[in-house]
PDB file of N, CA, C and O in Angstrom:
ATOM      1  N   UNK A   1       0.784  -1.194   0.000  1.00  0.00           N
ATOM      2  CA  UNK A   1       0.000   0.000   0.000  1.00  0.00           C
ATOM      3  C   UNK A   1       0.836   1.274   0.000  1.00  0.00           C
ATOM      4  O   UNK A   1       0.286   2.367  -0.131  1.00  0.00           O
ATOM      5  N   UNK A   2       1.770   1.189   0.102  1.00  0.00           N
ATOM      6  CA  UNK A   2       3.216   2.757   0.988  1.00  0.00           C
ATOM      7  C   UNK A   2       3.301   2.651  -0.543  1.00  0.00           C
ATOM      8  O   UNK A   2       2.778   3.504  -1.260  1.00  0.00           O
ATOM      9  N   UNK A   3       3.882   1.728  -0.972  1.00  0.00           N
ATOM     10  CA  UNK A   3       4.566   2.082  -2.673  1.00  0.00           C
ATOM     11  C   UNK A   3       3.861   2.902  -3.531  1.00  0.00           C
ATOM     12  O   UNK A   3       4.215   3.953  -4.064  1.00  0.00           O
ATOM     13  N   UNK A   4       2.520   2.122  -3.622  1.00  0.00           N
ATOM     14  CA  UNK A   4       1.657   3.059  -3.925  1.00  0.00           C
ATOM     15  C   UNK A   4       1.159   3.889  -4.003  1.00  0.00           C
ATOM     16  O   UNK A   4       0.578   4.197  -5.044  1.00  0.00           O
ATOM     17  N   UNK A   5       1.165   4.778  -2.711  1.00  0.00           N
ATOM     18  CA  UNK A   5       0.271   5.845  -2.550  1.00  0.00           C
ATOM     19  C   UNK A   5       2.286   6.873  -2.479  1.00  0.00           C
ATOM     20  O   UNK A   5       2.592   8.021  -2.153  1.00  0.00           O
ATOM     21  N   UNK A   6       2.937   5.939  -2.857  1.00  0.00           N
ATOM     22  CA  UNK A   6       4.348   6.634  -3.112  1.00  0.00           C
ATOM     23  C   UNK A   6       4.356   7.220  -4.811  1.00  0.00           C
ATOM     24  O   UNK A   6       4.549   8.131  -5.616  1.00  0.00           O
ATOM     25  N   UNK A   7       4.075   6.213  -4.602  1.00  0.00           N
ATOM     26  CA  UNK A   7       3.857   5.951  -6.534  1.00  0.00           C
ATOM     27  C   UNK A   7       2.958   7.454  -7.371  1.00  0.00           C
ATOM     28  O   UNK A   7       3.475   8.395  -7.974  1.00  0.00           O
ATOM     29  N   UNK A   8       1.546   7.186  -7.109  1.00  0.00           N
ATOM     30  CA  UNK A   8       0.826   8.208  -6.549  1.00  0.00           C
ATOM     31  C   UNK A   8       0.608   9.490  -6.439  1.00  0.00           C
ATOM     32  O   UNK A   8      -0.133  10.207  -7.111  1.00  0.00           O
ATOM     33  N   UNK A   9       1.530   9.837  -5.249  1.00  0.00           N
ATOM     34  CA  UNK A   9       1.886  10.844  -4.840  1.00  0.00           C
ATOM     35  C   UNK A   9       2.750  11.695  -5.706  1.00  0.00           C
ATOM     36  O   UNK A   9       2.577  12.856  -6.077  1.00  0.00           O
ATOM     37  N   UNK A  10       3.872  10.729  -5.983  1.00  0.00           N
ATOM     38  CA  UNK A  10       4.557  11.648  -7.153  1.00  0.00           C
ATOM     39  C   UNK A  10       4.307  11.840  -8.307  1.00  0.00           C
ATOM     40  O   UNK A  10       4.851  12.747  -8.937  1.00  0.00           O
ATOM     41  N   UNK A  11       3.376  10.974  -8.860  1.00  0.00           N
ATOM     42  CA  UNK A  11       2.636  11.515 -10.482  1.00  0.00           C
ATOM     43  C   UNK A  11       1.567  12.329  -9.712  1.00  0.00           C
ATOM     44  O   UNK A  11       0.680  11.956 -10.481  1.00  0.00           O
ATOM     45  N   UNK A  12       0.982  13.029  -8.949  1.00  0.00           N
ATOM     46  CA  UNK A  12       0.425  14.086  -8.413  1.00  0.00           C
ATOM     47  C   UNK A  12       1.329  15.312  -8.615  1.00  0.00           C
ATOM     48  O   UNK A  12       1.063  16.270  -9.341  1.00  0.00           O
ATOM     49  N   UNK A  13       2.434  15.148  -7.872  1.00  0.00           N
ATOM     50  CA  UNK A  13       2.971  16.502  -8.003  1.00  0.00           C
ATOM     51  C   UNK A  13       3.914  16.522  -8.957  1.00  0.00           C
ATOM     52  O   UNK A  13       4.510  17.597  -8.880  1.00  0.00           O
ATOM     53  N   UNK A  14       4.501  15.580 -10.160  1.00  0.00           N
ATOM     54  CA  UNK A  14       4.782  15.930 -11.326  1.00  0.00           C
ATOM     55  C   UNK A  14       3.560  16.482 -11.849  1.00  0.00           C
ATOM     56  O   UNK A  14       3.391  17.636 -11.456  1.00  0.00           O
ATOM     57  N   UNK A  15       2.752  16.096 -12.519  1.00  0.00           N
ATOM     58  CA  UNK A  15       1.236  16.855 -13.232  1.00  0.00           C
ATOM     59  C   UNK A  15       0.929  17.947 -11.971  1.00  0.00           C
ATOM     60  O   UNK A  15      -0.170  17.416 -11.806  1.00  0.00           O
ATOM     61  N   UNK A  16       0.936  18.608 -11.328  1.00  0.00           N
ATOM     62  CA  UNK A  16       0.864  19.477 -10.481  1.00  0.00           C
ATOM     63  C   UNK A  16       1.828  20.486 -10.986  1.00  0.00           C
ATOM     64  O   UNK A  16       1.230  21.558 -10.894  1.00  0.00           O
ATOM     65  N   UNK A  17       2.900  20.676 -11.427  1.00  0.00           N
ATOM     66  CA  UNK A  17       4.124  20.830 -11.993  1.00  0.00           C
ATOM     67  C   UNK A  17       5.272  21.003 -10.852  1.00  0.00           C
ATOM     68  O   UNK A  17       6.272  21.719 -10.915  1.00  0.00           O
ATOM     69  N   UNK A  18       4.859  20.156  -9.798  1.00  0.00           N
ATOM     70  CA  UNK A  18       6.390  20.455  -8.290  1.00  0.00           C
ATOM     71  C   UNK A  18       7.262  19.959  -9.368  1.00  0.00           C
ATOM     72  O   UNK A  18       6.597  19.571 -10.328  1.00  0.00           O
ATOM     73  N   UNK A  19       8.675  19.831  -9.539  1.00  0.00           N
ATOM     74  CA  UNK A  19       9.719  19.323 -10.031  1.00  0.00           C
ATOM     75  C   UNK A  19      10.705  19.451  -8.650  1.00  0.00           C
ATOM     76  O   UNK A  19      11.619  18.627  -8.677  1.00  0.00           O
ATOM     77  N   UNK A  20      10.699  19.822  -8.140  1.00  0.00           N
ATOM     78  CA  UNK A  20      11.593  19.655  -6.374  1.00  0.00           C
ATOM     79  C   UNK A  20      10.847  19.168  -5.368  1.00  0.00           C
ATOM     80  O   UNK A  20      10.208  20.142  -4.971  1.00  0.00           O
ATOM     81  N   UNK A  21      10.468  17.960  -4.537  1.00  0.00           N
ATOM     82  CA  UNK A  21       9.372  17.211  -3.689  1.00  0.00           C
ATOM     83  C   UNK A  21      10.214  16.538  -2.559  1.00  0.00           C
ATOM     84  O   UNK A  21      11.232  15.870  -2.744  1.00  0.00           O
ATOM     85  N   UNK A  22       9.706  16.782  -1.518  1.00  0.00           N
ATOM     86  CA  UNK A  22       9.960  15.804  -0.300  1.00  0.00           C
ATOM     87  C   UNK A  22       9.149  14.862  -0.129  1.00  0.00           C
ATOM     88  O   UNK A  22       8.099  15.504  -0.168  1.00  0.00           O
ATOM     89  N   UNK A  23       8.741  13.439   0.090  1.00  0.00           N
ATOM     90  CA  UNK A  23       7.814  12.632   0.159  1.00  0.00           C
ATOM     91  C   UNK A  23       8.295  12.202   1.735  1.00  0.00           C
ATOM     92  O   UNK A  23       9.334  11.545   1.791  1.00  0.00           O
ATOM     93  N   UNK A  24       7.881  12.400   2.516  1.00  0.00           N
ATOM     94  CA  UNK A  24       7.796  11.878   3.693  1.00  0.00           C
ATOM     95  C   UNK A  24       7.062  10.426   4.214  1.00  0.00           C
ATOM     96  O   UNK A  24       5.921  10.418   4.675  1.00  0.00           O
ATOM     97  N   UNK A  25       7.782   9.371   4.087  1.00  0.00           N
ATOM     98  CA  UNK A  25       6.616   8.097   4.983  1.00  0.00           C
ATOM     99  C   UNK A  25       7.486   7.338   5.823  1.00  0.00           C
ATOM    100  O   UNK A  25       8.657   6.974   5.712  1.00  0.00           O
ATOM    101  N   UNK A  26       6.677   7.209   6.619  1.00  0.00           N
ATOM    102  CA  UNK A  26       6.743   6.431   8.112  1.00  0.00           C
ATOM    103  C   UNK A  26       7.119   5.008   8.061  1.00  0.00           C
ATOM    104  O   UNK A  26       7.279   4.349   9.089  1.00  0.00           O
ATOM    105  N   UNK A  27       7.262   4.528   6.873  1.00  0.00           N
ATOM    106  CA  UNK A  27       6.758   3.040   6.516  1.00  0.00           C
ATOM    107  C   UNK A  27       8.674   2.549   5.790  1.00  0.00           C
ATOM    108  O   UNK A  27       9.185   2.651   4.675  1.00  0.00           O
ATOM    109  N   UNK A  28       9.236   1.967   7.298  1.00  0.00           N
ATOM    110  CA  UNK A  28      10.175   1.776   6.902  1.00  0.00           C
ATOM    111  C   UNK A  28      10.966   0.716   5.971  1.00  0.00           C
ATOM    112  O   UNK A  28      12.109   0.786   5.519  1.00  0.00           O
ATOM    113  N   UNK A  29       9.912  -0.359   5.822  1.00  0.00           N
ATOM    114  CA  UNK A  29      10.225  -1.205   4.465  1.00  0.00           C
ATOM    115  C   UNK A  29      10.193  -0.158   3.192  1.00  0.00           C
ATOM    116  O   UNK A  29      11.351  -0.031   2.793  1.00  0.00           O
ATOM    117  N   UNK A  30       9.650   0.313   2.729  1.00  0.00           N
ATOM    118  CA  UNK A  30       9.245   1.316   1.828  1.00  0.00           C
ATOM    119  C   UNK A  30      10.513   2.033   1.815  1.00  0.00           C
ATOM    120  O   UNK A  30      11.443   1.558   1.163  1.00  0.00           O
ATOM    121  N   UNK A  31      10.603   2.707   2.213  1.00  0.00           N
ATOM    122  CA  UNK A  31      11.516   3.341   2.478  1.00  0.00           C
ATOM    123  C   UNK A  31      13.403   2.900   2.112  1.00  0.00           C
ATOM    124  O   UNK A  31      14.251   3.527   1.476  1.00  0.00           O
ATOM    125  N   UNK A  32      13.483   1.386   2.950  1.00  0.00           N
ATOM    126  CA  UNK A  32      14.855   0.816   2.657  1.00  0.00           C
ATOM    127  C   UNK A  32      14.461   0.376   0.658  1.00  0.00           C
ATOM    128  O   UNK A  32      15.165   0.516  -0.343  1.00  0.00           O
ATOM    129  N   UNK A  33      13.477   0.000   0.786  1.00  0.00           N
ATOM    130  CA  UNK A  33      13.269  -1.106  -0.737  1.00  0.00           C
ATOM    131  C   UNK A  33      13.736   0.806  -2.168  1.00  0.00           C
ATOM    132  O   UNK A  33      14.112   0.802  -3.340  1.00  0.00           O
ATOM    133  N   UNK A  34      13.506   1.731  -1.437  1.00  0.00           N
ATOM    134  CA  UNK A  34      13.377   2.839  -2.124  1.00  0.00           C
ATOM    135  C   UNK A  34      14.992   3.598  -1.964  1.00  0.00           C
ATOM    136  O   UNK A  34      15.517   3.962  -3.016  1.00  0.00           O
ATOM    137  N   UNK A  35      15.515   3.755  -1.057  1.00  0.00           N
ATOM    138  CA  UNK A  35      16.729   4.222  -0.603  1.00  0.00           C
ATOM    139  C   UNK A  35      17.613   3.312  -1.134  1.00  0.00           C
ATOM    140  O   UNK A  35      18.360   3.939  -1.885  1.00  0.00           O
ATOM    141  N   UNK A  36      17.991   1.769  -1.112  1.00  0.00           N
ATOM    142  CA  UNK A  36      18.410   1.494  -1.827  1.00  0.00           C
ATOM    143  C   UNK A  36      18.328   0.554  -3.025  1.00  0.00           C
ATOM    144  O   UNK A  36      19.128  -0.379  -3.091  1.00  0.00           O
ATOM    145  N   UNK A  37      17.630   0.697  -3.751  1.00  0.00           N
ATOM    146  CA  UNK A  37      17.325   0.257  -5.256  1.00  0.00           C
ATOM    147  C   UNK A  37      17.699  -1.328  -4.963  1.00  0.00           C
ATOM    148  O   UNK A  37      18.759  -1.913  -5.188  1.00  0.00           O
ATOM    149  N   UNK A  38      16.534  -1.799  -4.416  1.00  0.00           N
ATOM    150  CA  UNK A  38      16.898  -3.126  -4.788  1.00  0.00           C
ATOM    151  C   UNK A  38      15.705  -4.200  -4.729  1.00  0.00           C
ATOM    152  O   UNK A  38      14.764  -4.042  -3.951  1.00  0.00           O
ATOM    153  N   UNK A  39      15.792  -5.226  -5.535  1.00  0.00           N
ATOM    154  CA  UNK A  39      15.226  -6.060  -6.388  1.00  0.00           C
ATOM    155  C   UNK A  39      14.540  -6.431  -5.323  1.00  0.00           C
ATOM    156  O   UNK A  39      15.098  -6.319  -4.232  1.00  0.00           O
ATOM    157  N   UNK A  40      13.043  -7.007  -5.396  1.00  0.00           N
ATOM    158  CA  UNK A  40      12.276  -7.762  -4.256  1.00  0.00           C
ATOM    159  C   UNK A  40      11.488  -8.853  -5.045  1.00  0.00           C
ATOM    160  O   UNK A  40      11.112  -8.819  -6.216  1.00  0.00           O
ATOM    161  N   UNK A  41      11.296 -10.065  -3.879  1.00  0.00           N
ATOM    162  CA  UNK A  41      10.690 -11.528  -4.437  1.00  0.00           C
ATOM    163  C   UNK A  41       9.621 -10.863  -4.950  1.00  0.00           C
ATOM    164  O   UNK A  41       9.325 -11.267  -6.075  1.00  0.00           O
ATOM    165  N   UNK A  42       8.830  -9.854  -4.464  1.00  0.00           N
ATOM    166  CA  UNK A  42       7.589  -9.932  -5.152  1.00  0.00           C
ATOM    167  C   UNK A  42       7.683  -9.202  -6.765  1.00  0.00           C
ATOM    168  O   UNK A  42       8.518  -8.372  -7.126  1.00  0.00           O
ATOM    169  N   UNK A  43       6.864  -9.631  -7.361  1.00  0.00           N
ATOM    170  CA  UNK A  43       7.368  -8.909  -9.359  1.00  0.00           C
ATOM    171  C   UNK A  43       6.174  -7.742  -8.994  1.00  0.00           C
ATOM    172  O   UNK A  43       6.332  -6.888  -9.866  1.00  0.00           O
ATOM    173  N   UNK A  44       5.307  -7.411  -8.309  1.00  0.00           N
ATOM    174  CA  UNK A  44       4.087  -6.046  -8.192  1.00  0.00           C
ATOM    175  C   UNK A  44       5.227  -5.301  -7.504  1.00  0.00           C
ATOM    176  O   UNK A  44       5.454  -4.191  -7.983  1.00  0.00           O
ATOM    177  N   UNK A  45       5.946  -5.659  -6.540  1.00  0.00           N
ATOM    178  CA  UNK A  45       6.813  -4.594  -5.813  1.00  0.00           C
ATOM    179  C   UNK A  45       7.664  -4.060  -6.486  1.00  0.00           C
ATOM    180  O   UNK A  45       7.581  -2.837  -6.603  1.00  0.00           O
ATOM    181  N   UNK A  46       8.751  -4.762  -7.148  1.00  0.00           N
ATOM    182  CA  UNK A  46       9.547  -4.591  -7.808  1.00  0.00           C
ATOM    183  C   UNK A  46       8.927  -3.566  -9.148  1.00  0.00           C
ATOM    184  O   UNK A  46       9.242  -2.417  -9.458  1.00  0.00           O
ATOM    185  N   UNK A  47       8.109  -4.346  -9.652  1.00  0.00           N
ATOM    186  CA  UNK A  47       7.684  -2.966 -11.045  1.00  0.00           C
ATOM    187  C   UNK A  47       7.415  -1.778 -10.444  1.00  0.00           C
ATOM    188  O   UNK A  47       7.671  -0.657 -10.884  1.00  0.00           O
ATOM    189  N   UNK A  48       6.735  -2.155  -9.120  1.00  0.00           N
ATOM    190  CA  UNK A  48       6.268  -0.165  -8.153  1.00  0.00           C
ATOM    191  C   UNK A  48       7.510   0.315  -7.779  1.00  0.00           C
ATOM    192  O   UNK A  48       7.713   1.529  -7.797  1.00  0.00           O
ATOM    193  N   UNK A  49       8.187  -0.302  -7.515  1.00  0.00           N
ATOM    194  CA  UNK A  49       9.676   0.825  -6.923  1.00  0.00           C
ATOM    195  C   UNK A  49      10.322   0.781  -8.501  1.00  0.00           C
ATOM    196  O   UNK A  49      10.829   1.885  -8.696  1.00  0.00           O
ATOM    197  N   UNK A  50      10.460   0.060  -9.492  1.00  0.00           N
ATOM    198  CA  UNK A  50      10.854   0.404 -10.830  1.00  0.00           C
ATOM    199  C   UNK A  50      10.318   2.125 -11.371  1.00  0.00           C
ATOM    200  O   UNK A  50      10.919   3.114 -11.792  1.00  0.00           O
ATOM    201  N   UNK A  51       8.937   1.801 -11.089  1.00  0.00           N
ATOM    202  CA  UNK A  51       8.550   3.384 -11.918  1.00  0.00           C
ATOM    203  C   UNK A  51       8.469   4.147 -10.794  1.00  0.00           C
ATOM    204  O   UNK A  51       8.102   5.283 -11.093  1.00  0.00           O
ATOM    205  N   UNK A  52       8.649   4.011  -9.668  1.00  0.00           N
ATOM    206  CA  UNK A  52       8.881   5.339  -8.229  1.00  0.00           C
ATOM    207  C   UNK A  52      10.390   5.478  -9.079  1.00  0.00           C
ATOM    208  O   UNK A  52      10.433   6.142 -10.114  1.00  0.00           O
ATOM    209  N   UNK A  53      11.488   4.858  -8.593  1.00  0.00           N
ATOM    210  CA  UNK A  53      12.404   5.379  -9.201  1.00  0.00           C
ATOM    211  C   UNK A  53      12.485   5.907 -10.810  1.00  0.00           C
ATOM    212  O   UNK A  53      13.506   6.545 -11.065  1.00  0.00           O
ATOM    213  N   UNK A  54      11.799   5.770 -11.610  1.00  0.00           N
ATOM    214  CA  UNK A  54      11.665   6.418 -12.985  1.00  0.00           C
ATOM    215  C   UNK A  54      11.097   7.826 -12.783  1.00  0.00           C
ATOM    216  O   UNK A  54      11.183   8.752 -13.590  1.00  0.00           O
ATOM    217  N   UNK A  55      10.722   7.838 -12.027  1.00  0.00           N
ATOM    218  CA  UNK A  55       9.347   9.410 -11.463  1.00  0.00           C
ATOM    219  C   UNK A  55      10.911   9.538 -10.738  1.00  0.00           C
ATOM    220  O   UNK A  55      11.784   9.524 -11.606  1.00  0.00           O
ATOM    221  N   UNK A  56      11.330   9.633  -9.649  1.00  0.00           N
ATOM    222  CA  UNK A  56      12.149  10.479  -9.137  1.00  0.00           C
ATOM    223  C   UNK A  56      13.033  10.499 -10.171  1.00  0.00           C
ATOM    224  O   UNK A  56      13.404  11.672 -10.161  1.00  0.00           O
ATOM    225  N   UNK A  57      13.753   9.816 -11.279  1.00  0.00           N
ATOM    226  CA  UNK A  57      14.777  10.379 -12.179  1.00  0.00           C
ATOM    227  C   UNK A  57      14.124  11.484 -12.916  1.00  0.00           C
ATOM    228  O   UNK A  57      14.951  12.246 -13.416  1.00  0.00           O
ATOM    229  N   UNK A  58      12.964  11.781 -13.120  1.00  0.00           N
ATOM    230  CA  UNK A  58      12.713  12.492 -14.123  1.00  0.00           C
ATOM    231  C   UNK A  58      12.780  13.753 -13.814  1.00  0.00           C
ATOM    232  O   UNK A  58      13.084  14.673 -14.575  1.00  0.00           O
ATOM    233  N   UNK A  59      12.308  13.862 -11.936  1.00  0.00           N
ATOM    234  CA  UNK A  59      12.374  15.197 -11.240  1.00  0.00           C
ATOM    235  C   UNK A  59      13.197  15.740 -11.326  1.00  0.00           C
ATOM    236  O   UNK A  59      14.279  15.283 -11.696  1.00  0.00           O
ATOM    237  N   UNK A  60      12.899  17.364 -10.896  1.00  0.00           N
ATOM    238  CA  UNK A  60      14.785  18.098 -10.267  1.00  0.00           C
ATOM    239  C   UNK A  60      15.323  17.232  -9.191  1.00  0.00           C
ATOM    240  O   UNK A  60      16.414  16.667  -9.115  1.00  0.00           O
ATOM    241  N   UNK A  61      14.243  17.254  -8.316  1.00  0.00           N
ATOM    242  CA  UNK A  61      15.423  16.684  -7.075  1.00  0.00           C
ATOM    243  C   UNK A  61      13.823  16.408  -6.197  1.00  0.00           C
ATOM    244  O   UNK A  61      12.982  17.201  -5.773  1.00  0.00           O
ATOM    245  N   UNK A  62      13.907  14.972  -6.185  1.00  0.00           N
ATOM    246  CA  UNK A  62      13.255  13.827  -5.094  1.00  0.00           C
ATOM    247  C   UNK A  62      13.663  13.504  -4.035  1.00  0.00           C
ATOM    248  O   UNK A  62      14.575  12.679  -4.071  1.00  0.00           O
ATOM    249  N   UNK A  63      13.155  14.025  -2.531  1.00  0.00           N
ATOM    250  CA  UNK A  63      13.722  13.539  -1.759  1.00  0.00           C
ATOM    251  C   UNK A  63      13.486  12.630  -0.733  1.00  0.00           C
ATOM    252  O   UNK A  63      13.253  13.250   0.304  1.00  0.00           O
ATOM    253  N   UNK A  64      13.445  11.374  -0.573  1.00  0.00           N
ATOM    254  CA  UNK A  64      12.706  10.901   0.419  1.00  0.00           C
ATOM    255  C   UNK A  64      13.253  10.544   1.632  1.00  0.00           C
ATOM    256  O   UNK A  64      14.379  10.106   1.865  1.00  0.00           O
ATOM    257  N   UNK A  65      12.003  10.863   2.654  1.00  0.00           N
ATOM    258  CA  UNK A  65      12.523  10.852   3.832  1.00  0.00           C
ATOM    259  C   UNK A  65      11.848   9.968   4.910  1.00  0.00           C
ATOM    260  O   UNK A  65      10.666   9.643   4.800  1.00  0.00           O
ATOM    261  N   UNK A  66      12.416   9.687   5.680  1.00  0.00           N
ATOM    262  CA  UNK A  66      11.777   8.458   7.093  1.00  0.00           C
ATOM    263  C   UNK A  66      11.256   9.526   8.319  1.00  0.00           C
ATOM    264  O   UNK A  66      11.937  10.384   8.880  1.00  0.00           O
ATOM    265  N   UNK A  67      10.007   9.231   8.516  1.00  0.00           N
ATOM    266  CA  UNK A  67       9.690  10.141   9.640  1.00  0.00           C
ATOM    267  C   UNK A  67       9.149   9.062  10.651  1.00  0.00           C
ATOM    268  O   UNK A  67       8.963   7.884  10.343  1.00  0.00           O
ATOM    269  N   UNK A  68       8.957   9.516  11.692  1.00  0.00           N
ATOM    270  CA  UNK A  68       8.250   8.767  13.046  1.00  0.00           C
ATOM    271  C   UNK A  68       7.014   8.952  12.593  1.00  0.00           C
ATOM    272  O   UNK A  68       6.529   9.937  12.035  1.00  0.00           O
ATOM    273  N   UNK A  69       6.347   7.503  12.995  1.00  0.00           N
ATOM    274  CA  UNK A  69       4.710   7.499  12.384  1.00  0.00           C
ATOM    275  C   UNK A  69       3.771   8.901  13.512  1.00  0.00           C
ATOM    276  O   UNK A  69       2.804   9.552  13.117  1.00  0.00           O
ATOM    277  N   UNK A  70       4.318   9.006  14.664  1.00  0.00           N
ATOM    278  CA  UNK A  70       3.748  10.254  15.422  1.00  0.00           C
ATOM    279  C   UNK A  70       3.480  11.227  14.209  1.00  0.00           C
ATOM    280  O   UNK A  70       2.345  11.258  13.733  1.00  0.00           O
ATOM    281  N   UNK A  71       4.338  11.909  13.765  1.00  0.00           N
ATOM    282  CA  UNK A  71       4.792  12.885  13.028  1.00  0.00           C
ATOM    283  C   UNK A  71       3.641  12.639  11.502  1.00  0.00           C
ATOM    284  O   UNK A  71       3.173  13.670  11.020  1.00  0.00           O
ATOM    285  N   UNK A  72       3.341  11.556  10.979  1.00  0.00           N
ATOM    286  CA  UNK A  72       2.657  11.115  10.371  1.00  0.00           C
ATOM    287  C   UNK A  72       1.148  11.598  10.498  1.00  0.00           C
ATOM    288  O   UNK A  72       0.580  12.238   9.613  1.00  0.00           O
ATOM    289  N   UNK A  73       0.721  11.319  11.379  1.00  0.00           N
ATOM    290  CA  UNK A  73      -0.973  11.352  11.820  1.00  0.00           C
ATOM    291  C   UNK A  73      -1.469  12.218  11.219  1.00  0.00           C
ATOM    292  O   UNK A  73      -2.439  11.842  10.562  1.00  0.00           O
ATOM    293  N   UNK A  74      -1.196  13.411  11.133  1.00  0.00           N
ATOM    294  CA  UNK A  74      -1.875  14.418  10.135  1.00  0.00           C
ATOM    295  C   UNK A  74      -2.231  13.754   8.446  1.00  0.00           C
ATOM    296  O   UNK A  74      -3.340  13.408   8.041  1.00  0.00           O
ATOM    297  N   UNK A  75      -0.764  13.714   7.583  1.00  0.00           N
ATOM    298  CA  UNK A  75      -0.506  13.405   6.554  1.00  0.00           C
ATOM    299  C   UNK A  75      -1.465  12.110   6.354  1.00  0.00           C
ATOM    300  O   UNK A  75      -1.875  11.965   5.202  1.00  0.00           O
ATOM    301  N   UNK A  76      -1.873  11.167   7.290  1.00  0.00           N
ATOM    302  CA  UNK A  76      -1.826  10.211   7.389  1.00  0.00           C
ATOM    303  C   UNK A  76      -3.737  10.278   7.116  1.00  0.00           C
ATOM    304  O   UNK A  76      -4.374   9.845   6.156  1.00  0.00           O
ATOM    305  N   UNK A  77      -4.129  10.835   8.096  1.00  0.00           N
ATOM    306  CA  UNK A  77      -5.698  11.409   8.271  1.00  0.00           C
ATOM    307  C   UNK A  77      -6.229  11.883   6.737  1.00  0.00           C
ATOM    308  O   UNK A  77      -7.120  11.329   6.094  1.00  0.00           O
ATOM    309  N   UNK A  78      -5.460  13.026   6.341  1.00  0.00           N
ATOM    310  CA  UNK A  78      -5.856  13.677   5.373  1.00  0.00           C
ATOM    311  C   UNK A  78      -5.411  12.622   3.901  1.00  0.00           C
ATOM    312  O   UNK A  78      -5.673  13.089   2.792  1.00  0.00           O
ATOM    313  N   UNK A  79      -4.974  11.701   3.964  1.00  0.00           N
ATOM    314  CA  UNK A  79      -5.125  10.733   2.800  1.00  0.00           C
ATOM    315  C   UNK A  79      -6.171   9.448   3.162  1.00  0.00           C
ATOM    316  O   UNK A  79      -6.377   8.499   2.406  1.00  0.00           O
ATOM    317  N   UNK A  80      -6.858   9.667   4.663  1.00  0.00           N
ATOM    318  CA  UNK A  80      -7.844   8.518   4.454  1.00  0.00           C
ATOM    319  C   UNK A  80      -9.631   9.378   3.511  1.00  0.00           C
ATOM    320  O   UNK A  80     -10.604   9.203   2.778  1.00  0.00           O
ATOM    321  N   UNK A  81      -8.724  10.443   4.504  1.00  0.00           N
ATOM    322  CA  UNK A  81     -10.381  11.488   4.187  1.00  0.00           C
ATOM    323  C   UNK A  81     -10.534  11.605   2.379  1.00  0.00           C
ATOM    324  O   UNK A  81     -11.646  11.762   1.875  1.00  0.00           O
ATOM    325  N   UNK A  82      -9.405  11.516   1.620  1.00  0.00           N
ATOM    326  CA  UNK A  82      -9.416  11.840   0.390  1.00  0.00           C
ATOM    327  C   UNK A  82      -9.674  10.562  -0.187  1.00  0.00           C
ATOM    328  O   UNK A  82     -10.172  10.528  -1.312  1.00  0.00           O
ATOM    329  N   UNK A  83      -9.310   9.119   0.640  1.00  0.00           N
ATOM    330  CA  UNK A  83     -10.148   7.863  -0.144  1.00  0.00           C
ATOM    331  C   UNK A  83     -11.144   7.918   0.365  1.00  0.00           C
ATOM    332  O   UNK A  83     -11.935   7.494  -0.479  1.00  0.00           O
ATOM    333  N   UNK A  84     -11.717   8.191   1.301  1.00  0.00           N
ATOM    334  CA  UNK A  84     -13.182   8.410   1.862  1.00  0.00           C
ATOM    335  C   UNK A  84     -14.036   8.937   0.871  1.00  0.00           C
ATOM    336  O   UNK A  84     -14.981   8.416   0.280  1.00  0.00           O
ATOM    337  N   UNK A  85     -13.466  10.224   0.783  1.00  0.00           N
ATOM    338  CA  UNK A  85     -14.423  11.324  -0.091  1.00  0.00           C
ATOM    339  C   UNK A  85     -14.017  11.327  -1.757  1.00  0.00           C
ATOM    340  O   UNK A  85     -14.274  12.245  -2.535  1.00  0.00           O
ATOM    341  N   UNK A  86     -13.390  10.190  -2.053  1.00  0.00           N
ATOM    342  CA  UNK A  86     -13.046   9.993  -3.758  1.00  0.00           C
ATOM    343  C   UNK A  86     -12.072  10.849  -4.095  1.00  0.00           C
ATOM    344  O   UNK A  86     -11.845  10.698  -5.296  1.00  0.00           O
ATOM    345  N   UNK A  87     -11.515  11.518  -3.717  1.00  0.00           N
ATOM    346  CA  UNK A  87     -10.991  12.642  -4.137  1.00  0.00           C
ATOM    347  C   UNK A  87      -9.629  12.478  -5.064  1.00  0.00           C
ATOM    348  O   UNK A  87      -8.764  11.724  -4.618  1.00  0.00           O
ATOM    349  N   UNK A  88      -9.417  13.056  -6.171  1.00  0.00           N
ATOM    350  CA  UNK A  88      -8.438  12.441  -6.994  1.00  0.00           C
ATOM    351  C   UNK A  88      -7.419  13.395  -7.140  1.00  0.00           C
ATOM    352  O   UNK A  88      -6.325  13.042  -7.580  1.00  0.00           O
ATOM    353  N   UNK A  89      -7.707  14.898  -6.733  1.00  0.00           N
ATOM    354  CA  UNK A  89      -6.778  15.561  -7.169  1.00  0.00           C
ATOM    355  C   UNK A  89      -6.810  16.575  -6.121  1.00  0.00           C
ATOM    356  O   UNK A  89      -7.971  16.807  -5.783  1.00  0.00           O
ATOM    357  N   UNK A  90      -5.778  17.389  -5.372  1.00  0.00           N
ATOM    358  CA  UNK A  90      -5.517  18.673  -4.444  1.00  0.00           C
ATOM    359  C   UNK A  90      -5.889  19.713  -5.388  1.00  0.00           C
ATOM    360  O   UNK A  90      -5.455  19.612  -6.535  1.00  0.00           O
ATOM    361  N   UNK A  91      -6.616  20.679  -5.082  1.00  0.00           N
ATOM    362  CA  UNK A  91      -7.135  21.701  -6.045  1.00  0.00           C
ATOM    363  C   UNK A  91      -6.112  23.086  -5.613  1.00  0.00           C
ATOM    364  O   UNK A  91      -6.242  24.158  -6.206  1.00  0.00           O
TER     365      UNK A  91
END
């Protein structure tokens, strides 16, 4: 689910036009499988961190970062409310 809404997130704010992004998640598998580029048993994981890393090459500068899930709860709220309420795009 993290890859994803990683995934996601950054074809949001490419078509948004950010080209400089911090992605912040709590979700420290995600995170190592992303930091350092490497191959996983599963072939769905592996193609999602394939095109996360294709989206961050394309940016100026992608940065991702590990936060404490505390620190999260906000970020965290406001992406249930937006699958709640359908919501596809930040206006």
């Amino acid at each position: 689910g993290e890859l994803f809404a990683i995934w996601r997130g950054l074809i949001l704010a490419w078509d948004m036009g950010f080209r400089n992004v911090c992605y912040e998640t709590d979700c420290h598998e995600a995170f190592i499988l992303l930091k350092n580029d490497t191959s996983a048993a599963n072939n769905d994981v592996t193609e999602l961190t394939r095109r996360i890393h294709a989206l961050m090459k394309r940016s100026s500068r992608v940065e991702l970062a590990l936060i404490q899930r505390t620190a999260n709860r906000v970020a965290d709220a406001v992406a249930k409310y937006a699958v709640v309420q359908n919501v596809d795009q930040v206006e």
